[in-house]
C-alpha positions as CSV (number, residue, x, y, z in Angstrom):
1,X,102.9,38.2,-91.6
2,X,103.3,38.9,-88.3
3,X,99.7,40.9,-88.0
4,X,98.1,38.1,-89.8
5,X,99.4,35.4,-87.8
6,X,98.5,37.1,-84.0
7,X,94.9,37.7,-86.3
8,X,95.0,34.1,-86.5
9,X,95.7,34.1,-83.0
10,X,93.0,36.1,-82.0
11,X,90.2,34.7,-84.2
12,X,91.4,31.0,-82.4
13,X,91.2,32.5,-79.1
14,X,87.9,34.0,-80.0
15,X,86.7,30.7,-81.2
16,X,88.3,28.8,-77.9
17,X,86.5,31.5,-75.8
18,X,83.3,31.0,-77.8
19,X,83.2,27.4,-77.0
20,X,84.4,27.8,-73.9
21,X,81.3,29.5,-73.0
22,X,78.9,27.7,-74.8
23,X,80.3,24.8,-73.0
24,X,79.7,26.7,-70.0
25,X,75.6,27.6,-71.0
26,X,73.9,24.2,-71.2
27,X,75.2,23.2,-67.6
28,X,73.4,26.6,-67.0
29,X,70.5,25.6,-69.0
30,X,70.2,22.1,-66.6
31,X,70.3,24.1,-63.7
32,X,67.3,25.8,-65.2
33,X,65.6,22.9,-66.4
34,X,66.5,21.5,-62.7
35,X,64.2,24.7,-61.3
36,X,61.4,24.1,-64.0
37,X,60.9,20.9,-63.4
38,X,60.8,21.3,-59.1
39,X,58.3,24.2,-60.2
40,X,56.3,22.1,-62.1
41,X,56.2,19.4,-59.7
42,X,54.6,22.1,-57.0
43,X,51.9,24.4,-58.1
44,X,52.9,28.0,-58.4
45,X,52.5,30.4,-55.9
46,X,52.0,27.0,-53.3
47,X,53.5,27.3,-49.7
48,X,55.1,24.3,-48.5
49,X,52.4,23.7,-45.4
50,X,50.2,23.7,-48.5
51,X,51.9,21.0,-49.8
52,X,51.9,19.2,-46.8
53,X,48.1,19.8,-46.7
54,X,47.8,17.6,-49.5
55,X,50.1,15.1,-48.3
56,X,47.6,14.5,-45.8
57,X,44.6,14.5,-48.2
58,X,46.2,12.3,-50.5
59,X,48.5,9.5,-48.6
60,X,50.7,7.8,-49.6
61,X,50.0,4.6,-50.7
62,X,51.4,1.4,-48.4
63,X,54.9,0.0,-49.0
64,X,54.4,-3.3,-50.6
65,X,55.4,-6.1,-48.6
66,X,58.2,-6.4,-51.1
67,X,59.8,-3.4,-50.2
68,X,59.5,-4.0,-46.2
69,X,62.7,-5.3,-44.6
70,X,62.8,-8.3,-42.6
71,X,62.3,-6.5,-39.6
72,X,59.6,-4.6,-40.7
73,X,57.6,-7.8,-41.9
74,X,58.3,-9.7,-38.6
75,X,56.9,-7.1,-36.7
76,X,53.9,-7.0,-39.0
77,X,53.3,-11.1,-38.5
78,X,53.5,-9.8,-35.0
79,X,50.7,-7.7,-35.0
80,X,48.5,-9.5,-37.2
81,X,49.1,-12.6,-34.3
82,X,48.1,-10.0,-31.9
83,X,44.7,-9.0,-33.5
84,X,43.5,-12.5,-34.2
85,X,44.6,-13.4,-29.9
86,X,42.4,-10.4,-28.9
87,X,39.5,-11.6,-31.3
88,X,39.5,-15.4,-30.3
89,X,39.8,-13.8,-26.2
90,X,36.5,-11.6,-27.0
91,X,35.0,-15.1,-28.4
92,X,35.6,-16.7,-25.2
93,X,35.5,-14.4,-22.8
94,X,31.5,-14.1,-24.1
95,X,31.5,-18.0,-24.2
96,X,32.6,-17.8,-20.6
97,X,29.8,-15.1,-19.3
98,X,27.3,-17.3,-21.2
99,X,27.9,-20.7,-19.6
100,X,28.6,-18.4,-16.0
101,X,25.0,-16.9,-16.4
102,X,23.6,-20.5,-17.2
103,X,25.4,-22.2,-14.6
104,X,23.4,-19.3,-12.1
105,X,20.2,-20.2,-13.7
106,X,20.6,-23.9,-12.9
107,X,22.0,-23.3,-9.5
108,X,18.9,-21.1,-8.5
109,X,16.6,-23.9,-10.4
110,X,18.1,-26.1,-8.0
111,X,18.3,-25.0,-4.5
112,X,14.3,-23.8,-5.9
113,X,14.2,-27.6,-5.7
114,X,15.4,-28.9,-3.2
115,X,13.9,-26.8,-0.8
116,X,10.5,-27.5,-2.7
117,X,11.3,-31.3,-1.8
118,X,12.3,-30.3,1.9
119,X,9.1,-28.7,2.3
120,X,7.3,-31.7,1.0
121,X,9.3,-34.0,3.3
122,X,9.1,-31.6,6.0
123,X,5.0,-31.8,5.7
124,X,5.0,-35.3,5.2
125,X,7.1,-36.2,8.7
126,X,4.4,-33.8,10.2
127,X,1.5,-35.6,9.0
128,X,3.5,-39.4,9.8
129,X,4.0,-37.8,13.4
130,X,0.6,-36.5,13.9
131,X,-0.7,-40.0,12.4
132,X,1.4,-42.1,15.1
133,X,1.2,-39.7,18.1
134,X,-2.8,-40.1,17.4
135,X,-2.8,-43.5,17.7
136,X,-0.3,-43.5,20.5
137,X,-2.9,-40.9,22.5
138,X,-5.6,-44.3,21.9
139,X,-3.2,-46.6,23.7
140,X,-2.8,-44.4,26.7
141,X,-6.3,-44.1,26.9
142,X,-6.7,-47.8,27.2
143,X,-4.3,-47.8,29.8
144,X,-6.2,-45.3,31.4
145,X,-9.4,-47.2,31.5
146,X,-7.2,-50.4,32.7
147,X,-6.1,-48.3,35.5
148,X,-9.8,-47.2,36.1
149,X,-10.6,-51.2,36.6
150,X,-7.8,-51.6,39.0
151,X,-8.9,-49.1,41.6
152,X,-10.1,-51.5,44.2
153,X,-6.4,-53.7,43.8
154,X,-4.1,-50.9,46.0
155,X,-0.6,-51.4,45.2
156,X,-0.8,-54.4,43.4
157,X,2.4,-55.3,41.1
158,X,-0.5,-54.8,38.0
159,X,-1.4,-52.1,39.0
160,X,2.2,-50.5,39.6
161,X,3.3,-52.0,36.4
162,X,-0.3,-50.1,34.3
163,X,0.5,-46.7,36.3
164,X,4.6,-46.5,35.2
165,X,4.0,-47.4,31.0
166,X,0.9,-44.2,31.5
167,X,2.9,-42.0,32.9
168,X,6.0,-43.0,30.5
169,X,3.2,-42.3,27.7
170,X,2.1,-39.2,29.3
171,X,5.5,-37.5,29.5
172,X,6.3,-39.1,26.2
173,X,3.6,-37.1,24.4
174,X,4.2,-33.8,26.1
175,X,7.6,-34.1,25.3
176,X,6.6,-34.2,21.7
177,X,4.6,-31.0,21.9
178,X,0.9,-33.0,22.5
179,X,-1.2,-31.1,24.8
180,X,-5.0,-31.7,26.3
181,X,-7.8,-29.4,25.2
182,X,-9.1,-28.3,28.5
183,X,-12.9,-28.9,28.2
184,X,-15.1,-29.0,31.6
185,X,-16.1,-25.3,32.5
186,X,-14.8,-23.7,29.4
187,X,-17.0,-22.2,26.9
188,X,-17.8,-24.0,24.0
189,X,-15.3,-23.8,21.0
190,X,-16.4,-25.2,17.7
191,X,-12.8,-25.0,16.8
192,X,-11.5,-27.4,19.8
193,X,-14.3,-29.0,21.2
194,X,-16.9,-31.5,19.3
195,X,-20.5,-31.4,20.8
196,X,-22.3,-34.7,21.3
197,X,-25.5,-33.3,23.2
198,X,-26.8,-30.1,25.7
199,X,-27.6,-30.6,29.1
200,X,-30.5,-28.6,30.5
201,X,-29.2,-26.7,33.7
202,X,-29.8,-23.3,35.8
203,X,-26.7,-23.8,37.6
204,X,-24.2,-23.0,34.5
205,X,-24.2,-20.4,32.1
206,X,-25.7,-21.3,28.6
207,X,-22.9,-22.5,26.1
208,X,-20.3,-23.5,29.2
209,X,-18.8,-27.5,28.5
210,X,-20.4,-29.8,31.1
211,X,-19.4,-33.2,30.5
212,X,-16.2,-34.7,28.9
213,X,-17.2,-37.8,26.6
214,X,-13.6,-38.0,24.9
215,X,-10.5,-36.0,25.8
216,X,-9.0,-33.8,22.8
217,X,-5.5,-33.2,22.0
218,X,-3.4,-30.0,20.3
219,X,0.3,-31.2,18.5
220,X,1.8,-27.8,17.9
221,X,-0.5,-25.9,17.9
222,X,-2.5,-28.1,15.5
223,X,-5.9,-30.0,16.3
224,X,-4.7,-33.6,16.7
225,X,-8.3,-35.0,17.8
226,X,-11.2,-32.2,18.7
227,X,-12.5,-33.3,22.1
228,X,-16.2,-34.8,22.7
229,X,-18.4,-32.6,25.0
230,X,-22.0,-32.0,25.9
231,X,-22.7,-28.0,25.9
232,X,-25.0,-26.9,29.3
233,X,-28.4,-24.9,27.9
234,X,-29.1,-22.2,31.2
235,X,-33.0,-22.8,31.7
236,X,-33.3,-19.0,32.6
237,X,-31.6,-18.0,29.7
238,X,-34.0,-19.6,27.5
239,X,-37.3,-19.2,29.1
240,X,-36.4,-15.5,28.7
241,X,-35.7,-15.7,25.3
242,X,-38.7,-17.1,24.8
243,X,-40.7,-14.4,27.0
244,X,-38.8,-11.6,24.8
245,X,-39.8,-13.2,22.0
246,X,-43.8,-13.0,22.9
C-alpha cells in the first residue's frame, strides 16, 4: 500500500510537473511568434539604415487633421495666414512698380511738355519784341527827321523837347540789345545791307557801300530791318575787266 500510494504520488507529481511545463511552453512559443512576426515585418538579412532608407523613399503619409492637437492646428492656420500675406504682398508690391513706372512715364511726358510750350512762348515773345522794337526804330526815325527840320531854331524849347524823347529812344533800344548796321565804307553784305543802286566812282574800291538810303538794325544778333545802300562800281576796275576780257 504504501509503494502504491507514493506511485500515486509520483505519477501526480509527474503529471503536475507535466503541466507545469507545458504551461511554461506556449509563453515560450509567444515569445517566438513575438520574433517571427518583427522578422516578418523587416526583410531578412536587412540592416536597420536599410530600413531607414526606405523610410525616406516611402514617407509617411500626413497626420490627418484629426489627429493634430490644438496646438498643432493653430500653428498650421498660422502658416497657411502667412502664405496667403506673402502672396497678396507680391500682388501689390508688382501693382506698386507698375503705377511707379507709369507715373515716370507721365512725369517725363510732361516736363517734354511744358518745355515744348516754353519754347513756343519763348519764340513767340521774341518775335512780339522784334515786331514792336521795329516799329519803335520808325518812330525814332521820325524824330530824327523832325530834328533835321529844326536845325535853323538853336535851343528852342521844340527843339530841346524833339532831342530828349530821341535820345530816350536811342538808349531805350540799345538797352534792349538793338544795334545799327554800320553801312557807309563797309563792303557790301548781302546778308546786312539791301542794295538800291551802284554809283560809278574811281575814288572807292568796287563793291564798298557809298550812300545810306535807310539805316539797318541787328536785335540780338538777328536782322531786325537789312539797311538800304547804293554799292560804288570802281571805273578802273571795270574798264579792265573789260580790256581782259578782249
Amino acid at each position: 500500500m504504501r509503494v502504491l500510494i507514493e506511485d500515486k504520488e509520483v505519477e501526480m507529481n509527474t503529471e503536475e510537473a507535466w503541466k507545469e511545463k507545458k504551461e511554461e511552453t506556449p509563453e515560450e512559443g509567444e515569445d517566438l511568434g513575438i520574433k517571427n512576426s518583427e522578422r516578418a515585418a523587416s526583410p531578412e538579412g536587412a540592416s536597420p539604415s536599410e530600413n531607414s532608407l526606405e523610410e525616406a523613399a516611402f514617407p509617411k503619409e500626413e497626420t490627418p487633421e484629426e489627429e493634430l492637437s490644438p496646438l498643432e492646428l493653430e500653428l498650421k492656420k498660422k502658416e497657411e495666414e502667412i502664405a496667403s500675406l506673402k502672396e497678396r504682398l507680391s500682388e501689390k508690391e508688382a501693382q506698386i512698380e507698375s503705377l511707379i513706372a507709369e507715373l515716370k512715364k507721365e512725369i517725363a511726358s510732361s516736363l517734354s511738355r511744358q518745355a515744348m510750350h516754353e519754347r513756343e512762348m519763348k519764340a513767340i515773345k521774341e518775335r512780339a519784341n522784334e515786331e514792336f522794337l521795329r516799329k519803335l526804330v520808325e518812330v525814332q526815325e521820325n524824330f530824327q527827321r523832325a530834328l533835321s527840320a529844326l536845325k535853323g531854331s538853336e535851343n528852342s524849347p521844340l527843339k530841346l523837347g524833339v532831342e530828349l524823347i530821341y535820345k530816350q529812344l536811342e538808349d531805350l533800344l540799345k538797352k534792349e540789345g538793338v544795334e545799327e548796321i554800320p553801312s557807309v565804307g563797309n563792303p557790301f553784305d548781302c546778308n546786312l545791307h539791301e542794295a538800291e543802286g551802284f554809283v560809278e566812282t574811281d575814288s572807292c574800291p568796287d563793291g564798298v557801300i557809298t550812300d545810306e538810303l535807310q539805316k539797318g538794325y541787328t536785335y540780338k544778333g538777328k536782322i531786325l530791318r537789312p539797311a538800304r545802300v547804293r554799292v560804288a562800281r570802281n571805273k578802273n576796275i571795270q574798264e579792265s575787266e573789260k580790256e581782259t576780257e578782249e
